[in-house]
BALOBA-1460 file (C-alpha; in Angstrom, 3 decimals):
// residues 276
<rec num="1" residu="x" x="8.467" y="-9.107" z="-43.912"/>
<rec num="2" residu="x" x="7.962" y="-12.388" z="-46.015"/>
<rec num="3" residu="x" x="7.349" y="-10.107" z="-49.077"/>
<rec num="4" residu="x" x="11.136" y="-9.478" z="-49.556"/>
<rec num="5" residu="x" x="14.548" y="-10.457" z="-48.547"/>
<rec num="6" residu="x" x="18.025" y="-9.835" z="-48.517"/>
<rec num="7" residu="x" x="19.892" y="-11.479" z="-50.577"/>
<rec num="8" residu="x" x="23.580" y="-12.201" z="-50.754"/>
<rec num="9" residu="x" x="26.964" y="-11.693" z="-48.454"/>
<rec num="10" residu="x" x="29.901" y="-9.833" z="-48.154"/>
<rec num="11" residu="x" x="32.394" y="-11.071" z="-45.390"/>
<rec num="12" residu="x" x="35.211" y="-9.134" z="-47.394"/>
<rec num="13" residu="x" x="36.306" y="-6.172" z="-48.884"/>
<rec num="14" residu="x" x="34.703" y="-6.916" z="-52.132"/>
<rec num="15" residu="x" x="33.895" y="-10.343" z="-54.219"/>
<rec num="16" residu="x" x="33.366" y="-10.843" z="-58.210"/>
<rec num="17" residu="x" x="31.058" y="-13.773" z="-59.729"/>
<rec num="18" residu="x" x="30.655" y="-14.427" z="-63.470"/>
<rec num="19" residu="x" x="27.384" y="-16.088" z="-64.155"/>
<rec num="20" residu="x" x="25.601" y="-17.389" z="-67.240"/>
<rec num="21" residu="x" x="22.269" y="-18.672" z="-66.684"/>
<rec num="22" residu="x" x="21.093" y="-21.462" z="-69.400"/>
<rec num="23" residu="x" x="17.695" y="-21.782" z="-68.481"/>
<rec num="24" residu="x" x="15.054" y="-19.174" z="-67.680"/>
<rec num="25" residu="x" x="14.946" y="-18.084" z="-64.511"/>
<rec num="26" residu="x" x="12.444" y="-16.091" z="-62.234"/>
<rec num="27" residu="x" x="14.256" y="-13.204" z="-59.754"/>
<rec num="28" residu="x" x="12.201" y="-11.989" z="-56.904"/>
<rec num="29" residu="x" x="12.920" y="-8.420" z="-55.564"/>
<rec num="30" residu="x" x="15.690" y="-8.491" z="-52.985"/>
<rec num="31" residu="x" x="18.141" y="-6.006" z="-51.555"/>
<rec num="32" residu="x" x="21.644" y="-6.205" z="-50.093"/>
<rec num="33" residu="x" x="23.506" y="-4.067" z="-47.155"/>
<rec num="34" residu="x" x="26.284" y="-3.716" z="-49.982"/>
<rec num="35" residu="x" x="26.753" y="-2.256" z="-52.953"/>
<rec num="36" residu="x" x="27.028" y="-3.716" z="-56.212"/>
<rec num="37" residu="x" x="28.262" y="-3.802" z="-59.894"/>
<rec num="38" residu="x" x="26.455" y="-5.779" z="-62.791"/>
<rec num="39" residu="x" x="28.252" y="-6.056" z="-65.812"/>
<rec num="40" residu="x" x="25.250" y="-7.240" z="-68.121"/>
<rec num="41" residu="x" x="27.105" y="-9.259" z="-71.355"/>
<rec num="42" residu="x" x="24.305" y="-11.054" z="-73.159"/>
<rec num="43" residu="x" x="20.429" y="-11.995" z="-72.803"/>
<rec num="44" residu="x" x="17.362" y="-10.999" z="-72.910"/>
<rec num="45" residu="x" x="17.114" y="-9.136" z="-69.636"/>
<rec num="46" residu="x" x="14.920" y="-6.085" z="-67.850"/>
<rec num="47" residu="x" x="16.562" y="-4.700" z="-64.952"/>
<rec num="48" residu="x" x="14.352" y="-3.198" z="-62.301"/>
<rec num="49" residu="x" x="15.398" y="-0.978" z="-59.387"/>
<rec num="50" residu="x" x="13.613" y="1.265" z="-57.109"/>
<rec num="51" residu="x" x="10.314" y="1.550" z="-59.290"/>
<rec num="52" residu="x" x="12.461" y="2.241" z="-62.550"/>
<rec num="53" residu="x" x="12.958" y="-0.476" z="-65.593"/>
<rec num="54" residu="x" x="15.593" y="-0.647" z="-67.619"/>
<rec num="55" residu="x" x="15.511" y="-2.444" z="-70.957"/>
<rec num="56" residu="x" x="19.781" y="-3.545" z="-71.231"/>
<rec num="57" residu="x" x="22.129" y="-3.640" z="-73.866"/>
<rec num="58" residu="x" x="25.189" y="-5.763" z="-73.927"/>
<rec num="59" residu="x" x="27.926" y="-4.247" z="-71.532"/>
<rec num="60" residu="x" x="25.207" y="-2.223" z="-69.719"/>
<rec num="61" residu="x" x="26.493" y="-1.433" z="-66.655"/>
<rec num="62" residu="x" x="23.923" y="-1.943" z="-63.322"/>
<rec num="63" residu="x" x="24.784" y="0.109" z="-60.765"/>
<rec num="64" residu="x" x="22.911" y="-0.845" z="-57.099"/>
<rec num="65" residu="x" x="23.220" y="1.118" z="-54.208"/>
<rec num="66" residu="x" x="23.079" y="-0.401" z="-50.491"/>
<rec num="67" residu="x" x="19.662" y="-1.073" z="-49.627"/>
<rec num="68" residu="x" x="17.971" y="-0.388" z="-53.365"/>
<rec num="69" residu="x" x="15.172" y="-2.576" z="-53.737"/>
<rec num="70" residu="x" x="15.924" y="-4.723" z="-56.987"/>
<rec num="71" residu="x" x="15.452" y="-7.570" z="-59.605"/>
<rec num="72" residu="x" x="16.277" y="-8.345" z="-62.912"/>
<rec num="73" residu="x" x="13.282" y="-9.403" z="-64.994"/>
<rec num="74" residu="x" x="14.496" y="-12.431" z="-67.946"/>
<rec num="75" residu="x" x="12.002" y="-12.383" z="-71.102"/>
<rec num="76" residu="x" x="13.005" y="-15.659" z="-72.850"/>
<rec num="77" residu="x" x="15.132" y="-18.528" z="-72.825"/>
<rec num="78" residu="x" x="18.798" y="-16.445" z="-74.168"/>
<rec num="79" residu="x" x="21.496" y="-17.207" z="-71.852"/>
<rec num="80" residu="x" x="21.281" y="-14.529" z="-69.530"/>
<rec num="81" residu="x" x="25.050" y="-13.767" z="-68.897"/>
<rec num="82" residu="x" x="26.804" y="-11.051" z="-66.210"/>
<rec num="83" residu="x" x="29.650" y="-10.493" z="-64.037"/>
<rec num="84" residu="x" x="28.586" y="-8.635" z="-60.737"/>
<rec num="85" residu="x" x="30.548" y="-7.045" z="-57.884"/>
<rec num="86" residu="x" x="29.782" y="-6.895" z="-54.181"/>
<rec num="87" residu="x" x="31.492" y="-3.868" z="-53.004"/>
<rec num="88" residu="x" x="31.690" y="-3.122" z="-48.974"/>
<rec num="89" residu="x" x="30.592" y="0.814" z="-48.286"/>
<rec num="90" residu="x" x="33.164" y="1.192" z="-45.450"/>
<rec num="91" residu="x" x="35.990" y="-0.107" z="-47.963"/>
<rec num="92" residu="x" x="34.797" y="2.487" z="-50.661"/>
<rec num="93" residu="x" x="34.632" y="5.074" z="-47.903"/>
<rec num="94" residu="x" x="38.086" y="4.229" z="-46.460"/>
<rec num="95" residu="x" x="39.597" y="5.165" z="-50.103"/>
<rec num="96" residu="x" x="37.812" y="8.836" z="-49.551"/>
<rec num="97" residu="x" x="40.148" y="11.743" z="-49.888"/>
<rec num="98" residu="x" x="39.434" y="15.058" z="-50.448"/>
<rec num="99" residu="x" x="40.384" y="15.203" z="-54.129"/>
<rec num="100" residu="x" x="38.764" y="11.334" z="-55.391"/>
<rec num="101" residu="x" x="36.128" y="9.218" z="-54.050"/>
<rec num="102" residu="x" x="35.762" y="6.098" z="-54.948"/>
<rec num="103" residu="x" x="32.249" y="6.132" z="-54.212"/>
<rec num="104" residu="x" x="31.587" y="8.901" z="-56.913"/>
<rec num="105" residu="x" x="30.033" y="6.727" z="-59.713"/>
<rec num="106" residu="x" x="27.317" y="5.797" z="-57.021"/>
<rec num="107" residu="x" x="26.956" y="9.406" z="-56.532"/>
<rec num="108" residu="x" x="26.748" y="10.259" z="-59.997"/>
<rec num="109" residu="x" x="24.190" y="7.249" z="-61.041"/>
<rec num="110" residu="x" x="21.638" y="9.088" z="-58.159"/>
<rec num="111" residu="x" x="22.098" y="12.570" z="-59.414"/>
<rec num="112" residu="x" x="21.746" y="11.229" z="-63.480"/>
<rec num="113" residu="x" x="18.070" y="9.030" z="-62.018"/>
<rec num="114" residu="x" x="19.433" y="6.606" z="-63.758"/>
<rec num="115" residu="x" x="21.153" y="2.963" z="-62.315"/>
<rec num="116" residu="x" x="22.431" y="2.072" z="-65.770"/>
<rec num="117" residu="x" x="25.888" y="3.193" z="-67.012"/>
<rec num="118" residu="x" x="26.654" y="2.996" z="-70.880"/>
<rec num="119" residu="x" x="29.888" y="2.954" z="-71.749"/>
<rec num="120" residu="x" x="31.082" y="2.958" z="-75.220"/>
<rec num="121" residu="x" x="32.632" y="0.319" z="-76.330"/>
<rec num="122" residu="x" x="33.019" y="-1.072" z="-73.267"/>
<rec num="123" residu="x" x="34.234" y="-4.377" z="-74.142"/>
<rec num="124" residu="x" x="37.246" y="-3.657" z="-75.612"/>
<rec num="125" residu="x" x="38.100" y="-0.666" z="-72.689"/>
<rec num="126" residu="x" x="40.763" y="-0.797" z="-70.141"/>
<rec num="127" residu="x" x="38.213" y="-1.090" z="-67.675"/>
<rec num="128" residu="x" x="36.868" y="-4.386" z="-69.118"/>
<rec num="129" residu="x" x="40.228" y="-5.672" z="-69.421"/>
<rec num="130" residu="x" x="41.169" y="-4.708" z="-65.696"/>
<rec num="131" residu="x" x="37.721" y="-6.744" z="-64.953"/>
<rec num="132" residu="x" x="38.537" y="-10.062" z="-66.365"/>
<rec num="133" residu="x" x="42.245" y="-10.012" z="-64.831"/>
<rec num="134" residu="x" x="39.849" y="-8.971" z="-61.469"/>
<rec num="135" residu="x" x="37.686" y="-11.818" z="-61.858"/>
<rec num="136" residu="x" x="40.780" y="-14.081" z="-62.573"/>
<rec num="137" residu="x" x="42.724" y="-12.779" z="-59.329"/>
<rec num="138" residu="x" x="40.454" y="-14.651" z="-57.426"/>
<rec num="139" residu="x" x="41.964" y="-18.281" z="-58.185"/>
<rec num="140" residu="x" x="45.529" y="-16.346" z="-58.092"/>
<rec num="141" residu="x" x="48.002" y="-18.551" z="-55.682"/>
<rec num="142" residu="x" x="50.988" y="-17.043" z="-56.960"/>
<rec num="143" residu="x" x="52.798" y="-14.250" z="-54.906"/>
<rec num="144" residu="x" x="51.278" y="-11.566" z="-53.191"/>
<rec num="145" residu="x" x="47.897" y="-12.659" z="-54.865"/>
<rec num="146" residu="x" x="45.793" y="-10.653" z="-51.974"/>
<rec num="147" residu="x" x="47.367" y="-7.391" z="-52.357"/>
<rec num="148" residu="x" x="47.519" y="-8.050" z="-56.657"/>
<rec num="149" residu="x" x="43.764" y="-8.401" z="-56.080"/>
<rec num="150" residu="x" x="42.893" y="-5.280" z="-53.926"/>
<rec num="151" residu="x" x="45.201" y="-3.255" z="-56.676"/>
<rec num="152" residu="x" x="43.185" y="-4.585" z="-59.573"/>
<rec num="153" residu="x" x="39.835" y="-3.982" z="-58.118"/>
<rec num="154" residu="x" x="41.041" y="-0.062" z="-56.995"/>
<rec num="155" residu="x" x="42.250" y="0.163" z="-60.461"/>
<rec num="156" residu="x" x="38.938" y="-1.283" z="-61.950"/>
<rec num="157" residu="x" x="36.839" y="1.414" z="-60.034"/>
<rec num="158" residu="x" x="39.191" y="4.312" z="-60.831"/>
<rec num="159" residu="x" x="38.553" y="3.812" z="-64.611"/>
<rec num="160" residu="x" x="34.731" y="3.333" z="-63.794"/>
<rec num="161" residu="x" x="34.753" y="7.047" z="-61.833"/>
<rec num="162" residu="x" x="37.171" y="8.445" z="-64.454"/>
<rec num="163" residu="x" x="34.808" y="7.580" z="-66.998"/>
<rec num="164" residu="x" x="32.199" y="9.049" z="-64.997"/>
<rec num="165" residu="x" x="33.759" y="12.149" z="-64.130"/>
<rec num="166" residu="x" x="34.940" y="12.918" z="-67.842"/>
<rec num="167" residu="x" x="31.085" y="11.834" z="-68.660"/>
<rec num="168" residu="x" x="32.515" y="9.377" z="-71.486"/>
<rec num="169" residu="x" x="29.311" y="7.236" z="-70.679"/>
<rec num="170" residu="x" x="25.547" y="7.828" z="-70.928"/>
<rec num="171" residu="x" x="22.780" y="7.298" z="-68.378"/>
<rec num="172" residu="x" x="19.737" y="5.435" z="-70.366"/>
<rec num="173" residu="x" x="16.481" y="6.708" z="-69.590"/>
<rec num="174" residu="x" x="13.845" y="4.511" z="-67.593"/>
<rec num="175" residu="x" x="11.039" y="2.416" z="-69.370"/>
<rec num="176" residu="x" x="7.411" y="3.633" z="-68.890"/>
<rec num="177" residu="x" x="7.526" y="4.083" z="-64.819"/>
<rec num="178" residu="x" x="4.505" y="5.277" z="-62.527"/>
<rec num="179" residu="x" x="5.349" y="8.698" z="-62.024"/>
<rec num="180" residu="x" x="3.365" y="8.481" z="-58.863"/>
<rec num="181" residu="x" x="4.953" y="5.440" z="-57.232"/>
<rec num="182" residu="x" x="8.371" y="7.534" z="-58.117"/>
<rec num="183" residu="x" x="7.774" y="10.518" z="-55.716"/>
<rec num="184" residu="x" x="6.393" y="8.389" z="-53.207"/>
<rec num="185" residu="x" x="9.719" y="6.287" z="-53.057"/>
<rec num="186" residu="x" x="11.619" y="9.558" z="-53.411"/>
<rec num="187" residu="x" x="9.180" y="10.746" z="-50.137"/>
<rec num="188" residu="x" x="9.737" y="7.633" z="-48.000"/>
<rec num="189" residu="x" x="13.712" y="7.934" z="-48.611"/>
<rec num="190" residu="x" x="13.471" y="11.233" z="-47.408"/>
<rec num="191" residu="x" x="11.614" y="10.919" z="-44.397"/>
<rec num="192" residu="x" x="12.825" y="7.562" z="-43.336"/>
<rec num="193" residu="x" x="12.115" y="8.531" z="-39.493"/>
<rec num="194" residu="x" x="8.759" y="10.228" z="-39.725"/>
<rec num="195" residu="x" x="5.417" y="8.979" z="-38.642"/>
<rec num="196" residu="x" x="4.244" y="7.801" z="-41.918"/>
<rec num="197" residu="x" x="0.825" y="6.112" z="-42.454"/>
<rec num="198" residu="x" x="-1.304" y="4.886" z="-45.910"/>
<rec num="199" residu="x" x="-3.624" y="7.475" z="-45.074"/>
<rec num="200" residu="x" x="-0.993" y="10.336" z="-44.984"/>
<rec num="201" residu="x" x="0.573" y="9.233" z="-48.301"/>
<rec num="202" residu="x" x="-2.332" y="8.584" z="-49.963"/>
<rec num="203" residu="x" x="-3.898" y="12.565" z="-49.005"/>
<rec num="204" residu="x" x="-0.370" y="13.758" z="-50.034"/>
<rec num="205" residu="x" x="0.037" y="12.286" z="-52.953"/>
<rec num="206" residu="x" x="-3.581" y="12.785" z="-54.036"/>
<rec num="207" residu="x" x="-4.791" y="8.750" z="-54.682"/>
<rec num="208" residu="x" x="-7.058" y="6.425" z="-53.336"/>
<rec num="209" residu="x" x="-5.421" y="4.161" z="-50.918"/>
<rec num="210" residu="x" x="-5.926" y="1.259" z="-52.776"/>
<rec num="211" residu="x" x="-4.593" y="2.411" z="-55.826"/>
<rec num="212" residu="x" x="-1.199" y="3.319" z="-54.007"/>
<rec num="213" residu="x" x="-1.191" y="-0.093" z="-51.590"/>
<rec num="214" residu="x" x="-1.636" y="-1.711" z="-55.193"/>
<rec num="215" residu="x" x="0.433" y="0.267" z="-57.348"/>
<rec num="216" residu="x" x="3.360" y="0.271" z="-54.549"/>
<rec num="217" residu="x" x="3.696" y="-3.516" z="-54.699"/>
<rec num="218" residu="x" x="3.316" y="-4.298" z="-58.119"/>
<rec num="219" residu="x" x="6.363" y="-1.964" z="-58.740"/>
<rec num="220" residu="x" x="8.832" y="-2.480" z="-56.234"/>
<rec num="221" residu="x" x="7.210" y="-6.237" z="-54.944"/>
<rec num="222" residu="x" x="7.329" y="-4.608" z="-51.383"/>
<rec num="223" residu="x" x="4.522" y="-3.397" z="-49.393"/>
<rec num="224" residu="x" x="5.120" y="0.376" z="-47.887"/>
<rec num="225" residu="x" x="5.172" y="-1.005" z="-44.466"/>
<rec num="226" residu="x" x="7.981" y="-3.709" z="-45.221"/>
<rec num="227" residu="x" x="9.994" y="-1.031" z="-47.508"/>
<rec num="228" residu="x" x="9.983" y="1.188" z="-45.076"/>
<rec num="229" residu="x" x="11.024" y="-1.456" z="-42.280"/>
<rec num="230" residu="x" x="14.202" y="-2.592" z="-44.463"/>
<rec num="231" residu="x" x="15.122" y="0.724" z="-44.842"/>
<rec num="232" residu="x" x="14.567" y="1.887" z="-41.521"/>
<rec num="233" residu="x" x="16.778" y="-1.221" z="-40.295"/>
<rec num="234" residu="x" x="19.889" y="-0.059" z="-43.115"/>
<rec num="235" residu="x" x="19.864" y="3.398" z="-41.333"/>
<rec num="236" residu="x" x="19.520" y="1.707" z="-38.179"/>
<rec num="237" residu="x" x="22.867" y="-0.783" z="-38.993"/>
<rec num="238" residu="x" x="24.480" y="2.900" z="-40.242"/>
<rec num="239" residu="x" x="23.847" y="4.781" z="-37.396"/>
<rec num="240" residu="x" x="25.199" y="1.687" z="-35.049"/>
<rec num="241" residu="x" x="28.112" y="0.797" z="-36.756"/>
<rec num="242" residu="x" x="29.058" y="4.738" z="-36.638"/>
<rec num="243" residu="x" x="29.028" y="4.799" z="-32.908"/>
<rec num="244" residu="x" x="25.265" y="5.398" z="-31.572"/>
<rec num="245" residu="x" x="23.959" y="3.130" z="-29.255"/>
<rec num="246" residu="x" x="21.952" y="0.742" z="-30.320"/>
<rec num="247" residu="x" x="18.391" y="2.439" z="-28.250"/>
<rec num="248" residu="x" x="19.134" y="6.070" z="-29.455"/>
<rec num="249" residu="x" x="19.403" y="4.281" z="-33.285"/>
<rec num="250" residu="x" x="15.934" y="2.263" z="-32.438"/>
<rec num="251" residu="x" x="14.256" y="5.678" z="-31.799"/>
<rec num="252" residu="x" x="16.049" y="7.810" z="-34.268"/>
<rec num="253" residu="x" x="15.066" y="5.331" z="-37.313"/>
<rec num="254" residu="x" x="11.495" y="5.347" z="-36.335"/>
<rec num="255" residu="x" x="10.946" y="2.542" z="-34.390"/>
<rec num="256" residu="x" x="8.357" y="3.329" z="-31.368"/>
<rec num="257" residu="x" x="8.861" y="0.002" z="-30.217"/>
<rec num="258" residu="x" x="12.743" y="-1.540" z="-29.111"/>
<rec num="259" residu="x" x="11.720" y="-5.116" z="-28.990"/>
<rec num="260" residu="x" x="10.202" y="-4.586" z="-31.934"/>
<rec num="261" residu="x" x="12.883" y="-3.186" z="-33.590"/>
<rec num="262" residu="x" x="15.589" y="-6.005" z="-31.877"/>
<rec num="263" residu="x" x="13.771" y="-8.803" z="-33.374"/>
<rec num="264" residu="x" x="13.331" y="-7.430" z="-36.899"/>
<rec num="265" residu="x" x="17.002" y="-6.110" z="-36.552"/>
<rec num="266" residu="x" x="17.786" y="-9.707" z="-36.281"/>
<rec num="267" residu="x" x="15.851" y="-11.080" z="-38.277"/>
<rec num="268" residu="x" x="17.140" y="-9.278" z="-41.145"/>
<rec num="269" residu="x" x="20.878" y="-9.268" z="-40.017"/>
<rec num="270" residu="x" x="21.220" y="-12.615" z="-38.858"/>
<rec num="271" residu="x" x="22.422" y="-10.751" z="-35.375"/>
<rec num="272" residu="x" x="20.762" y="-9.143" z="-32.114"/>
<rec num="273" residu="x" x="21.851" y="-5.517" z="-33.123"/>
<rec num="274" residu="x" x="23.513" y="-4.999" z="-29.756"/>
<rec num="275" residu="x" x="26.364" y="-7.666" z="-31.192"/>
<rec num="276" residu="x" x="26.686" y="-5.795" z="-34.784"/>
């Protein structure tokens, strides 16, 4: 698996960083076991996910799902400038009631194919505004500064889904994107547990096997064996954390193989999966 990592942690609820890089910088693909937020404010920036490119705007917002395979590409030497959001699934889920989810915008960016949010005039929004006062909550010593904190970041997330619910955004289409790499990601997300080989994907999707080993990593930076690993290893951490034991998750992920799957599982995790 040396051809990606995960990047990044989230021992709480949810954490804000506002970074402005000075100098050019080089991003390899990476993924987290979170979800997260960019707010993109100035630069000169691509951002890739899952196969798709998206050339930004000032206050684009990047929206990355748990486990989505990811980098932002930086063209030249403009300050590249953002504020990004680690948000914990399980705290978005505990906020899920039958009339709001929390979660929605998530939900919405899949159905739209489309990871970038554009919200106009964004900067000068309520949600922007809630934002900053987020981002300063986080040196906050005054009184209840913890609970001011949780209520500014559900605040900043109900104006992000009420501006996706009312649709007062747009989803930007993709840059030029291999067609063909799509449908095979949107294949290997849907059949996370089958038996899949290069020879099956490559008769199914009609190509040469070279073309598709090729094609695969130069537009995700992951070969199909390693995606597929990571992703069978996020279900895996899913499925465990929701009460299946840890064997029954080894098999049901698509693992042949438990020792196999342990040391991967910890190798990724940081933990033997039996002490997740």
């Amino acid at each position: 698996m040396a051809e990606y990592e995960k990047q990044g942690y989230l021992n709480q609820n949810f954490r804000i960083f506002h970074l402005a890089d000075e100098k050019q910088r080089e991003f390899s693909y990476h993924y987290h076991d979170f979800n997260k937020i960019v707010i993109f404010i100035r630069g000169d920036v691509t951002y890739c996910v899952e196969g798709k490119s998206y050339e930004l705007s000032p206050y684009d917002l990047i929206l990355v799902n748990r486990g989505d395979v990811h980098r932002p590409i930086v063209h030249s030497r403009r300050t590249y400038e953002r504020i990004i959001v680690y948000i914990s699934p399980d705290f978005l889920d505990s906020y899920k009631q039958t009339d709001y989810d929390l979660g929605f915008c998530f939900m919405k960016s899949r159905l739209e194919k489309s990871n970038v949010m554009r919200i106009p005039s964004l900067k000068k929004s309520k949600l922007y505004q809630v934002c900053r006062e987020l981002e300063a909550s986080f040196s906050d010593t005054d009184y209840a500064g913890r609970l001011y904190q949780n209520i500014l970041f559900l605040e900043f997330m109900i104006h992000l889904n009420r501006a996706a619910v009312h649709n007062t955004l747009d989803f930007p289409a993709t840059a030029d994107a291999n067609d063909k790499i799509l449908s095979v990601l949107a294949y290997l997300n849907e059949h996370l547990t089958d038996d899949i080989t290069i020879d099956f994907l490559s008769d199914r999707f009609y190509t040469s096997k070279y073309y598709l080993m090729h094609s695969f990593k130069a537009e995700t930076g992951y070969t199909i064996g390693s995606y597929l690993t990571a992703k069978r290893l996020l279900h895996a951490k899913g499925l465990i954390h929701n009460g299946m034991s840890v064997t029954q998750a080894c098999f049901e992920c698509g693992f042949k193989n438990y020792s196999t799957f342990s040391r991967a599982y910890k190798k990724n995790f940081g933990v033997s999966p039996t002490r997740q």
